[in-house]
C-alpha positions in Angstrom: 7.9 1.6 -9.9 6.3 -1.5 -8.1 6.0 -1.8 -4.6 6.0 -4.4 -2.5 2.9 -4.5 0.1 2.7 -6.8 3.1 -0.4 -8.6 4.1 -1.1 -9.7 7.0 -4.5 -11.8 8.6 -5.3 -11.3 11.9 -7.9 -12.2 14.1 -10.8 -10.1 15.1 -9.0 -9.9 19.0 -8.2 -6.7 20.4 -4.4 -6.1 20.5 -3.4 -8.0 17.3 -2.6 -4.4 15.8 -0.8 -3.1 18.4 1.6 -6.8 18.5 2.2 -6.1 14.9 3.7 -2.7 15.5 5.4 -3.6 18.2 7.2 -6.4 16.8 8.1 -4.4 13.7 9.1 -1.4 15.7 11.3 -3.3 17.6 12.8 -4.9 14.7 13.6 -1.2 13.8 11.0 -1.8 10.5 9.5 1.6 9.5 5.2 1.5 8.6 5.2 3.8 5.5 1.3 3.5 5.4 -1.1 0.9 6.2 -5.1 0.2 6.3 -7.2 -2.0 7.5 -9.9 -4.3 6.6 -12.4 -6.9 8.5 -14.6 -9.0 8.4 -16.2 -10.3 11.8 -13.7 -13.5 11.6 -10.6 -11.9 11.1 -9.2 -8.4 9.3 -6.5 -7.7 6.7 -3.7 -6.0 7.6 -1.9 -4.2 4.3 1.3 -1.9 4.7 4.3 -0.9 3.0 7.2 -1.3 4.7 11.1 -0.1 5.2 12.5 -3.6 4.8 10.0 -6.0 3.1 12.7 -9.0 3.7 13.2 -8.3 7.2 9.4 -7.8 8.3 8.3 -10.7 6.7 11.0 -13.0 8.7 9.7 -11.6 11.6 6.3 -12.1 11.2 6.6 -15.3 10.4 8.7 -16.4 13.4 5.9 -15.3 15.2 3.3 -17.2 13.0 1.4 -14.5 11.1 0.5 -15.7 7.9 2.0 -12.9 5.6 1.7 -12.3 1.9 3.3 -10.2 -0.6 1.9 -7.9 -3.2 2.8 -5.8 -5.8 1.1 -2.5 -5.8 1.4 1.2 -7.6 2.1 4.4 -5.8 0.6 7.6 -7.7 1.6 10.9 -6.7 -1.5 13.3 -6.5 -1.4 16.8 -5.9 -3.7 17.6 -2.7 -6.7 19.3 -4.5 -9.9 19.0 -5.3 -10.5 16.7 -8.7 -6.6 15.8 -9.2 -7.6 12.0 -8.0 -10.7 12.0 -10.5 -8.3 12.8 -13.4 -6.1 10.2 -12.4 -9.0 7.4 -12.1 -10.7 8.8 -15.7 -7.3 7.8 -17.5 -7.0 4.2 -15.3 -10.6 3.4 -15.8 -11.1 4.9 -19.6 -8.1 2.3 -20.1 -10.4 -0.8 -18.4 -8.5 -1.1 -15.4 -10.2 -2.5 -12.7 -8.8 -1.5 -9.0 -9.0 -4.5 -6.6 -8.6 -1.7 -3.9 -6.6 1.8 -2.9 -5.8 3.8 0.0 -4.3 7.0 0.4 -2.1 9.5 2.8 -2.0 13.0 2.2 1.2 15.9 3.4 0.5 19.1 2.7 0.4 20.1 -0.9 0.8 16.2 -2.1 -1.4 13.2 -1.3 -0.2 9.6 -2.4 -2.5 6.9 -3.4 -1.7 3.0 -2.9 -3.2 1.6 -6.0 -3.9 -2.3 -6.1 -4.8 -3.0 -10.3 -6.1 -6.1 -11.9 -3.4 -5.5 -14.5 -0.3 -3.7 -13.0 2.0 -3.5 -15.8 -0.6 -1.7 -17.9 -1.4 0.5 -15.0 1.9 1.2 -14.7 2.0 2.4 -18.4 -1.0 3.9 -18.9 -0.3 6.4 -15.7 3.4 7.0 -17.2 2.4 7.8 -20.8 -0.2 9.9 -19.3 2.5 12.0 -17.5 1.3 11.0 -13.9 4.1 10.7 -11.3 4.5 7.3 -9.8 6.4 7.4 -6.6 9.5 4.7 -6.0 9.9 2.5 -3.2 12.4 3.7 -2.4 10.7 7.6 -2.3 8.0 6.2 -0.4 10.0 5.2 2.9 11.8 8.3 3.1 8.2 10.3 3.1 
């Protein structure tokens, strides 16, 4: 139920978003979600990917510096307090979250989780009957 997530550092220059997606678009690589982050040097680009492999090969070639990370995907039912629920049972288990972002369709909403601890995340979330969405599920959302 891990995920691989991209990150990317990019300068605080206008455009550096837009070469991103067009080099991966191009590449016929698929953004399942994304955010980003700055700072008034450069900004963190993190997304989730269609082919991790191929993406980071062609980043690369082009000279982004790009890391890999594992995250969790939670599925969430789109409705008021179903998130809170979810975070009671990761934090009443002393899980810190580094960060999260989220994307929401209709009746469902998925949250990109990013634990200090993973593989108890991971278990925690399952024994508490929480869905965790695949990689796999994620790219064909």
């Amino acid at each position: 139920m891990l995920i691989k997530q991209l990150s990317i550092f990019l300068e605080n220059k206008k455009g550096r978003f837009t070469e991103v997606a067009k080099l991966l678009g191009e590449a016929g690589i698929n953004m399942s979600a994304f955010t980003v982050s700055e700072s008034s040097d450069f900004g963190i680009l993190r997304l989730i990917v269609s082919d991790t492999d191929k993406a980071i090969r062609v980043l690369r070639e082009k000279l982004y510096a790009v890391s890999i990370t594992e995250v969790v995907c939670l599925y969430c039912p789109n409705q008021p307090g179903a998130l809170g629920k979810a975070m009671d049972i990761i934090t009443e288990a002393g899980i810190f979250i580094e960060y999260m972002y989220a994307f929401a369709q209709g009746d469902s909403a998925h949250v990109i989780i990013r634990p200090d601890d993973i593989s108890k995340c991971v278990e925690v979330l399952q024994s508490n009957k929480l869905k965790l969405i695949a990689a796999d599920d994620l790219y064909k959302l």
